[in-house]
Structures are given as structure tokens and as C-alpha cells.
C-alpha positions as CSV (number, residue, x, y, z in Angstrom):
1,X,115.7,98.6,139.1
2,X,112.9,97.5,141.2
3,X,114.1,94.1,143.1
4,X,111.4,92.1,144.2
5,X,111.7,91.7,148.6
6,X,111.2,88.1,148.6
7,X,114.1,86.1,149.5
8,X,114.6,83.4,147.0
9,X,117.0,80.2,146.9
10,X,118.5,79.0,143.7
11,X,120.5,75.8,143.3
12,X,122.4,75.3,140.3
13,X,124.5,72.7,137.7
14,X,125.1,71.6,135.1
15,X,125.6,69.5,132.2
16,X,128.4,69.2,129.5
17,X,131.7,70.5,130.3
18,X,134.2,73.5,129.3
19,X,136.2,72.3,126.7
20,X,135.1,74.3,123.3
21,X,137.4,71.3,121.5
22,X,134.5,69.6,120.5
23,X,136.5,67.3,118.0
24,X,137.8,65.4,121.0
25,X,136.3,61.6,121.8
26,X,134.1,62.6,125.3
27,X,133.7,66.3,125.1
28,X,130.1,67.6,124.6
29,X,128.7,70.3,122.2
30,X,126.7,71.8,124.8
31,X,126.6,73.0,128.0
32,X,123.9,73.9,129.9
33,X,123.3,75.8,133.2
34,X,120.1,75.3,135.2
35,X,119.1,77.4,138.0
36,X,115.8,76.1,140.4
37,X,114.8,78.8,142.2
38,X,112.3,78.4,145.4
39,X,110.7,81.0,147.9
40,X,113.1,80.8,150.6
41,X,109.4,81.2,153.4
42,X,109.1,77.7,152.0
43,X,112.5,75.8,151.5
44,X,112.5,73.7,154.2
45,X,108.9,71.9,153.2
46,X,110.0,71.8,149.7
47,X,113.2,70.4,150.5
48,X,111.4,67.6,152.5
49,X,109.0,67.2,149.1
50,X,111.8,67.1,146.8
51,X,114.2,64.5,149.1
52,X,111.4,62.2,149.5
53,X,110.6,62.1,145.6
54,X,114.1,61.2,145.0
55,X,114.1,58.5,147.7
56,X,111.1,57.0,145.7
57,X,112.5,56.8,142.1
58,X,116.4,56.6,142.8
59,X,117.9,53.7,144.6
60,X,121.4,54.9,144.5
61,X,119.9,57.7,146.7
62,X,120.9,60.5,144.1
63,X,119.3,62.0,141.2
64,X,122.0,62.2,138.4
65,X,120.2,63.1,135.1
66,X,123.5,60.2,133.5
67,X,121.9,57.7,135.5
68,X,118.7,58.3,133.7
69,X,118.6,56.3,130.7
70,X,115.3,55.7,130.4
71,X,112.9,58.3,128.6
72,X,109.9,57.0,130.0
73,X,111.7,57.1,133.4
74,X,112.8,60.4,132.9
75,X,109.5,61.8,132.1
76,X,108.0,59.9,135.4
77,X,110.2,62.3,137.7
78,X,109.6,64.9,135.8
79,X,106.0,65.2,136.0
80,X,106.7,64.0,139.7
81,X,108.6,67.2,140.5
82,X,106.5,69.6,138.4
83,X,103.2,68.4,140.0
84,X,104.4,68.3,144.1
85,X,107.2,71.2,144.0
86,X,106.6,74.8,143.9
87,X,109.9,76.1,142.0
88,X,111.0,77.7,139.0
89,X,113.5,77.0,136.4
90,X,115.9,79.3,134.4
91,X,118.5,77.9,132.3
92,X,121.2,78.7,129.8
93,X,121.9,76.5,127.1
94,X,125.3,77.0,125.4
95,X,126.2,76.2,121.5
96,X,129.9,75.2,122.1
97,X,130.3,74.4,118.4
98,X,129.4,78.2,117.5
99,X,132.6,80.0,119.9
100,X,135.8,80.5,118.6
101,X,138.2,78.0,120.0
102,X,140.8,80.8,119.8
103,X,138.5,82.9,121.8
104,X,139.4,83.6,125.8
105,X,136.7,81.0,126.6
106,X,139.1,78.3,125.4
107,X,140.6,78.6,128.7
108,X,138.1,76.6,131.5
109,X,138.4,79.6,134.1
110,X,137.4,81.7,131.8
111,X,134.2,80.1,130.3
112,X,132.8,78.6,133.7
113,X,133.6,82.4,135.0
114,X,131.8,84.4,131.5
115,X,128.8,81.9,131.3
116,X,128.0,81.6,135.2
117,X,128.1,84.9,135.0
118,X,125.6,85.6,132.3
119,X,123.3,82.7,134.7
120,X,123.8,84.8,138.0
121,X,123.9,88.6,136.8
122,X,120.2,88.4,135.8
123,X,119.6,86.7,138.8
124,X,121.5,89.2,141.1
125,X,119.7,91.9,139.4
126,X,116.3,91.0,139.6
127,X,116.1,90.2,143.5
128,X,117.2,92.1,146.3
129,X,118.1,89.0,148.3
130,X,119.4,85.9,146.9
131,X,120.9,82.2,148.2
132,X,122.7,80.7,145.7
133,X,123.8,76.9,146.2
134,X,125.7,75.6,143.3
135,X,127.5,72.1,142.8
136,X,131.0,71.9,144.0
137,X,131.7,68.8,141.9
138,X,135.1,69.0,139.4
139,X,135.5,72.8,141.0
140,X,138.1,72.6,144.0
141,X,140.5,74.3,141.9
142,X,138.4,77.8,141.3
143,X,135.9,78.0,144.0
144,X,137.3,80.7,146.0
145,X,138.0,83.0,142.9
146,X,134.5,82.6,141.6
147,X,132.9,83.2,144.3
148,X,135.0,86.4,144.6
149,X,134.3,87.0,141.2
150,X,130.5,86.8,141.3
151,X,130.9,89.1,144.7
152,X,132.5,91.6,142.6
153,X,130.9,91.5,139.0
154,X,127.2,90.4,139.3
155,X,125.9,91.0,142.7
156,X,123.3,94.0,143.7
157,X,124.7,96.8,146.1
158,X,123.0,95.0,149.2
159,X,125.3,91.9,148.1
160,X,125.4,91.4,152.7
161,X,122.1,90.6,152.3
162,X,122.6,87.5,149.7
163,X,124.8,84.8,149.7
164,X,126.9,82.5,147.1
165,X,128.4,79.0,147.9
166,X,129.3,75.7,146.3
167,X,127.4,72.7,147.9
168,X,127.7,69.0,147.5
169,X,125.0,67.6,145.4
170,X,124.4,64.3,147.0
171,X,123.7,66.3,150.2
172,X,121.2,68.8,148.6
173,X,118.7,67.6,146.7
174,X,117.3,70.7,144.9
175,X,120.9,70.9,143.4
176,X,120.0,67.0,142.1
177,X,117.1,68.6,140.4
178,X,119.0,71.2,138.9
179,X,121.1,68.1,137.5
180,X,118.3,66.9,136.4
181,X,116.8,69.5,134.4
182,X,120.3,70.7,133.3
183,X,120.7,67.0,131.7
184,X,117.8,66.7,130.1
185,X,117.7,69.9,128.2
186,X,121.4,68.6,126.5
187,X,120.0,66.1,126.0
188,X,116.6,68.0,123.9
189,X,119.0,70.3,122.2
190,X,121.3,67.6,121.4
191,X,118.5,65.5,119.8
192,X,118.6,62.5,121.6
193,X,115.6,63.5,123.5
194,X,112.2,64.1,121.9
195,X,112.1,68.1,122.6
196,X,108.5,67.3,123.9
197,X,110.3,66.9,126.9
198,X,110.8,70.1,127.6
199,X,106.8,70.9,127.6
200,X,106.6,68.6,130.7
201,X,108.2,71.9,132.5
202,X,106.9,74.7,130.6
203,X,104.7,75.9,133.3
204,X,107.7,75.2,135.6
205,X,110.1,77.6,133.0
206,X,110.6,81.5,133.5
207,X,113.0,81.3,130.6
208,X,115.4,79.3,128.4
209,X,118.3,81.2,126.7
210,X,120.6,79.7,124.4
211,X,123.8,81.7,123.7
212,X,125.7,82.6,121.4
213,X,122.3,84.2,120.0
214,X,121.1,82.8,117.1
215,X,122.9,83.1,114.1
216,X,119.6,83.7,112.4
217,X,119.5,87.7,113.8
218,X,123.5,87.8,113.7
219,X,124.6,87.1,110.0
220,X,127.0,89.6,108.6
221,X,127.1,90.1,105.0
222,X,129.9,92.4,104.7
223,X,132.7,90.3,103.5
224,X,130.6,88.3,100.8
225,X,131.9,88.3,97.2
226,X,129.3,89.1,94.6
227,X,128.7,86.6,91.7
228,X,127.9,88.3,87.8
229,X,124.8,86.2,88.4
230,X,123.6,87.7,91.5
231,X,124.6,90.9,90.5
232,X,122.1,90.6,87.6
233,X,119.5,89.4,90.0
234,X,119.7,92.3,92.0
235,X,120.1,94.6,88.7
236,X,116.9,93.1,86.8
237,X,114.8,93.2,90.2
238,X,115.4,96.6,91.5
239,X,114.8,97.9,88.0
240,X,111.4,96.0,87.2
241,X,109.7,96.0,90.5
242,X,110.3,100.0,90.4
243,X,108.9,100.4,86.7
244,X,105.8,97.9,87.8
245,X,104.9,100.3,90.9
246,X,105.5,103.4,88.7
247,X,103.2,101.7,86.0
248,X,100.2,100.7,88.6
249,X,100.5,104.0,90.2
250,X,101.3,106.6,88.2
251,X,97.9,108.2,87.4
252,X,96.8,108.5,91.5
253,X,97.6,111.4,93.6
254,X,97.5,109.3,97.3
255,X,100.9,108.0,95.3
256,X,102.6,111.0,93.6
257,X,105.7,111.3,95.8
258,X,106.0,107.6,95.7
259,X,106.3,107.9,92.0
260,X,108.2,110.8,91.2
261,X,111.1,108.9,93.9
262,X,111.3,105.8,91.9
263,X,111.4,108.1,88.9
264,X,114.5,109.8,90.2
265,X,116.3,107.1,91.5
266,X,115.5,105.1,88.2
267,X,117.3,108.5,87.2
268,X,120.4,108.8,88.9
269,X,120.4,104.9,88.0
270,X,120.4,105.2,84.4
271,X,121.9,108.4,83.5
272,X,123.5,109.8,86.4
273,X,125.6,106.3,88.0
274,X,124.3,103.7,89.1
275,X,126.9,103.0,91.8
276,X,126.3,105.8,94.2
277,X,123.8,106.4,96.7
278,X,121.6,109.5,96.4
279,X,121.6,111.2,99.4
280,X,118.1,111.2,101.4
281,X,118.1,115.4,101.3
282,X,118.8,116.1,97.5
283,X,115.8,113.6,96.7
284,X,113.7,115.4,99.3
285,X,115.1,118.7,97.6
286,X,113.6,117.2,94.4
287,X,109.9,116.3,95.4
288,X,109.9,120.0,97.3
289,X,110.5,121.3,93.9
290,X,107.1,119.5,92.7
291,X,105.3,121.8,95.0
292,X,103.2,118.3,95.6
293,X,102.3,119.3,99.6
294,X,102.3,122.9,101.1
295,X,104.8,121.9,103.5
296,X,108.6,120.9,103.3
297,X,109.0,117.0,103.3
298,X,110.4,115.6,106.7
299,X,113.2,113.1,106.9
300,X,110.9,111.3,108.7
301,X,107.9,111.7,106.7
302,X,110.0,110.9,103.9
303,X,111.5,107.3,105.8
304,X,107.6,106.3,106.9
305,X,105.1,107.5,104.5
306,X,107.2,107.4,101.0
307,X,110.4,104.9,101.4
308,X,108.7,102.7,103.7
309,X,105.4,102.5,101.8
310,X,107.3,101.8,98.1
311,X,108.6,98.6,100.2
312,X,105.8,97.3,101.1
313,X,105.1,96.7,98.1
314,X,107.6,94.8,97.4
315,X,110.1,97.2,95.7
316,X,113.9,96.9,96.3
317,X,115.3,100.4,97.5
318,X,119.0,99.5,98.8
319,X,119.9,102.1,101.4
320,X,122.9,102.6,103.8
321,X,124.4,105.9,105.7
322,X,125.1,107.0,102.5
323,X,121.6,107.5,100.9
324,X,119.5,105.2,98.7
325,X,119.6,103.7,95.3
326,X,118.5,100.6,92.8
327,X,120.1,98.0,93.4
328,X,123.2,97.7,91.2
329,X,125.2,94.9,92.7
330,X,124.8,92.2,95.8
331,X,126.6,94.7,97.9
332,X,124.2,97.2,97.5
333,X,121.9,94.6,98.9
334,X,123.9,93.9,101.7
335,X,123.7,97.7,102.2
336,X,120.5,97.4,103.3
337,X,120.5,94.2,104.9
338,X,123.6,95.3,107.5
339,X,121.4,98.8,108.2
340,X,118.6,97.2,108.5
341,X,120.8,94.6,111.2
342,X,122.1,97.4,112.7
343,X,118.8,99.2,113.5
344,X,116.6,96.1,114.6
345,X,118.7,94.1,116.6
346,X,119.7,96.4,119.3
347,X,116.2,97.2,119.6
348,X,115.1,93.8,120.1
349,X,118.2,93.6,122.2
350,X,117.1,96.1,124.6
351,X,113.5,94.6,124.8
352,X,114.9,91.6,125.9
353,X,117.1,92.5,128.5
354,X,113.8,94.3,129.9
355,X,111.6,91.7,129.2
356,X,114.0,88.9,131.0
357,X,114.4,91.6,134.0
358,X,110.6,91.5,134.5
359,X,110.4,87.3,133.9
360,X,112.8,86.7,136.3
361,X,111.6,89.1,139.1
362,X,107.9,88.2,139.0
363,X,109.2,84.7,138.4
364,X,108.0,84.1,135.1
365,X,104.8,85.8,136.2
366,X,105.0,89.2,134.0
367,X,105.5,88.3,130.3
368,X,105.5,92.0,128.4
369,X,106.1,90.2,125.4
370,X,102.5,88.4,125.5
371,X,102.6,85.7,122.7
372,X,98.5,86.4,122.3
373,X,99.2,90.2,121.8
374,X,102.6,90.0,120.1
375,X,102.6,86.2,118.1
376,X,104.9,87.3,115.6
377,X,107.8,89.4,118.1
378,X,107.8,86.5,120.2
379,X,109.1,84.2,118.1
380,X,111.6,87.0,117.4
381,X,112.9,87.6,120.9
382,X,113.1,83.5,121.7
383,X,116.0,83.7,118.8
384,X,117.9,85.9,121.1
């Protein structure tokens, strides 16, 4: 991985707290992780910048985003930071209501350990010299072993040349902005903030991520129970929209293969069974027998130019490692759904762990996923 050489400073808190018993008077549903990171060539002057800001709005003489009740006040010190501080911000916002509370995160070592970690690993990785300042308060008990922990588990190779400590908020004040920002994004995400909020930083933001990913991309379908009534959905649907096709393209040649493969499968359907798959080769066996091209019929040519084109037209092909078929019950639709889960998401997985890489060592600078170039896939990878 290419680190960038700059030596940056990142001062962290947080908001919420670690109990995933949510049903309990007090305990939030989120916590939330908020990293400002600064150029380390110009700490000191932003430092000054940032003390001096909070000296103006705060009276108590710290910046604590629970002091804030305020909206319009909040938003005051918000534009006030964003307009006179050169900083980024990177933050992880976490669904407590969506982790198991018999997971191992039920236990408060182990969730502040697993979810600062997934904070400072991307960090770690994406500069080659690092000063992290995080805030001690409520963590006497576990400072030594985190700090050993993020030593061991998330730090480059050149770990000598960075550094990791817990600080005391009142006497750092980038760590009171951290509070800040960390605050008002539970508070966003929570509702009980307008989420236009958040826009007031967006030029400030490399990247927000929310974890557990969203359920959206995750939803598993295998242990559903399939109604008579869906079942006949899925029946009446894969059997129409395959004799429509057939019908409207029968008599051109561009579409022959196309054809003659919703003919067979309406085959094996029929006559044959309709519960089991047809394997991808003995269909391609079958339209080699037509003699319809002068070469033998790729698996892949068969996936992209035949398969993939009946679909797009809106035809329901269920498909799993077995083969494909018409759709004879909702499992069969789940089939294809779970394939289709499996294939996509680790892609999109892999894009994003690049793409977060590259945000966080240009900070927020190099954005491969360009929302003019890519509007649709962004919108996509921000649900991960």
C-alpha cells in the first residue's frame, strides 16, 4: 500500500456508549466515533484557531456537544470551525439496535476494542505516520490494553514512527471538536437533528460509515417459508413472461438462441420436472445441436449474450450452482436472489475497501467512485 509521507494528527470521541441493551432507561442506540485529522506542519496554528473559537462560544470553557442544546447554536460553531480550521473528519456511526446482544460485543472491552479498531485500522493503513489523541474520559479501566491492542492489531510496520495515547478533553481542544461532531451526527441519525446538519461539514467529511452495513445489501432469504400464494406468483410469472418473449421474438435471428433456451427450459418445466435446475452445459449442449453459430457456445457467452440478455427483458430465469430453471416455487427465487448476493456484494465490498484506502490517504481528495461518473454505484457503496 502506498502511505501518504505527511505526518497527520487525529483526535478522537465519541458519543453513545457500549451497552448493546438498548431496552434500558439511559442507554443510547448509537454510537458514534469521530476522528479530526489535521497536518501535523500545522497543529500548533490550528490548535491556537480552534481554542480560541471555543473560548468565544463556550463559557464553561469546553466544547461538549450535551451542552449544546440549541440547533441554531449548534450550527453557529459549526460553520465557525468549518470556515477557520483546516481539518478533516471521518467517523463511524454504529446501529446498536442491529448486533446481537448475545454477540461478544455485549461485553464493553470487547466493543470499544472491535469498533475503535474498525476507526483506527483504516487510519493506520493509509498513513505512514500517525498521532492519535483520543479522550480518556470513562476509560481508566482499559487504557493500557488498548493501546496495546491497537499496537498489535491495526498499526503499519513503521508503528515507531506513530504514536497512540488517551488525552484529557478539556485540555485539548481538537478532541472537543471531535465531541462535537461525534454528538451531532447521533444526534442526525437519531432524528432529533434535522440531517441538513450534516451538509454544514460535507466539504469538511472524507467519509461517514455506518456499521453493521446496511441491511439493505445483507438480507438472507434462505430460511423463508414459501406461501401457496407466492408460490403461484412465481409459477404464473416465470411461465408468461417466458412465452411473451418467445412470442415477440420468435421469428428474428439476432434472438434465436434466446428463444430456443426459454423453449427448453419451458421444457424441462413442463414435461421433464419442474423442480430441478438444468445444468448450464446440457442447455449449451442443446443450442450446439442447432448448429445456430459455427462455433461452440461459451459459458461465458452463454451467461452475457443469452441468459443475461432474456433478463433484461424482464424474464424470470431462477439460477443457483446447480443450473437454471422457471421459477417453480419462492425458493427458487431465492435461488437467484442469494447467487446473485453472493456475487455482487463482495465485489462492491472490495471496491470499498479500495475506495476508502484512497479517501482517507488523499484525505478525501481522491474519490474513484465519482458520483458524476458513477451516480447510480455511489449510492450503492454509501449502503456499505
Amino acid at each position: 500500500m502506498l502511505l501518504t509521507t505527511k505526518s497527520q494528527h487525529v483526535f478522537v470521541d465519541e458519543s453513545g456508549d457500549p451497552s448493546l441493551d438498548i431496552t434500558k432507561e439511559g442507554v443510547s442506540e448509537l454510537f458514534v466515533l469521530s476522528a479530526i485529522i489535521v497536518n501535523s506542519k500545522h497543529l500548533e496554528e490550528i490548535e491556537q484557531q480552534t481554542k480560541l473559537i471555543i473560548e468565544k462560544y463556550c463559557q464553561s470553557g469546553e466544547l461538549k456537544s450535551n451542552r449544546i442544546k440549541k440547533t441554531g447554536r449548534r450550527e453557529v460553531i459549526i460553520k465557525s470551525l468549518t470556515a477557520k480550521i483546516d481539518f478533516k473528519l471521518y467517523a463511524l456511526v454504529v446501529d446498536k439496535k442491529a448486533i446481537f446482544l448475545d454477540s461478544g460485543l455485549q461485553y464493553k472491552k470487547s466493543f470499544l476494542k472491535f469498533l475503535n479498531g474498525r476507526l483506527y485500522s483504516p487510519l493506520y493503513k493509509s498513513f505512514n505516520e500517525l498521532h492519535v489523541k483520543a479522550d480518556e474520559h470513562g476509560r481508566s479501566e482499559f487504557m493500557e490494553s488498548f493501546a496495546k491492542y491497537i499496537k498489535t492489531h491495526h498499526s503499519p510496520i513503521l508503528f515507531e514512527q506513530s504514536s497512540f495515547q488517551f488525552v484529557s478533553s478539556k485540555d485539548t481542544p481538537l478532541v472537543q471538536v471531535a465531541d462535537l461532531f461525534a454528538g451531532t451526527l447521533s444526534r442526525c441519525y437519531s432524528g432529533k437533528d434535522n440531517v441538513d446538519l450534516i451538509n454544514l461539514f460535507s466539504a469538511k467529511t472524507i467519509l461517514i460509515e455506518q456499521w453493521p452495513p446496511s441491511l439493505r445489501l445483507r438480507s438472507k432469504f434462505f430460511n423463508i417459508d414459501p406461501n401457496e400464494k407466492n408460490d403461484f406468483i412465481a409459477r404464473e410469472q416465470g411461465v408468461n413472461l417466458a412465452k411473451i418473449f418467445i412470442e415477440k421474438h420468435e421469428n428474428e435471428i439476432e434472438t434465436k438462441l434466446q428463444v430456443e433456451t426459454l423453449k427448453y427450459l419451458l421444457y424441462q418445466y413442463n414435461v421433464v420436472n419442474p423442480v430441478k435446475y438444468v445444468p448450464a452445459a446440457k442447455i449449451i449442449s442443446h443450442l450446439d445441436s442447432f448448429n445456430f453459430t459455427n462455433t461452440p457456445i461459451s459459458d461465458h457467452v452463454f451467461k452475457t449474450k443469452i441468459i443475461a440478455k432474456i433478463r433484461d427483458e424482464g424474464v424470470i430465469i431462477a439460477s443457483s450452482g446447480k443450473g437454471y430453471k422457471i421459477p417453480y416455487t419462492v425458493k427458487d427465487i431465492y435461488d437467484y436472489v442469494s447467487k446473485v448476493n453472493n456475487q455482487i456484494l463482495p465485489s462492491l465490498q472490495r471496491l470499498n475497501i479500495a475506495r476508502k484506502h484512497l479517501l482517507l490517504a488523499s484525505k478525501g481528495e481522491f474519490e474513484i467512485v465519482n458520483k458524476k461518473m458513477f451516480p447510480e454505484l455511489i449510492e450503492i457503496v454509501n449502503l456499505q
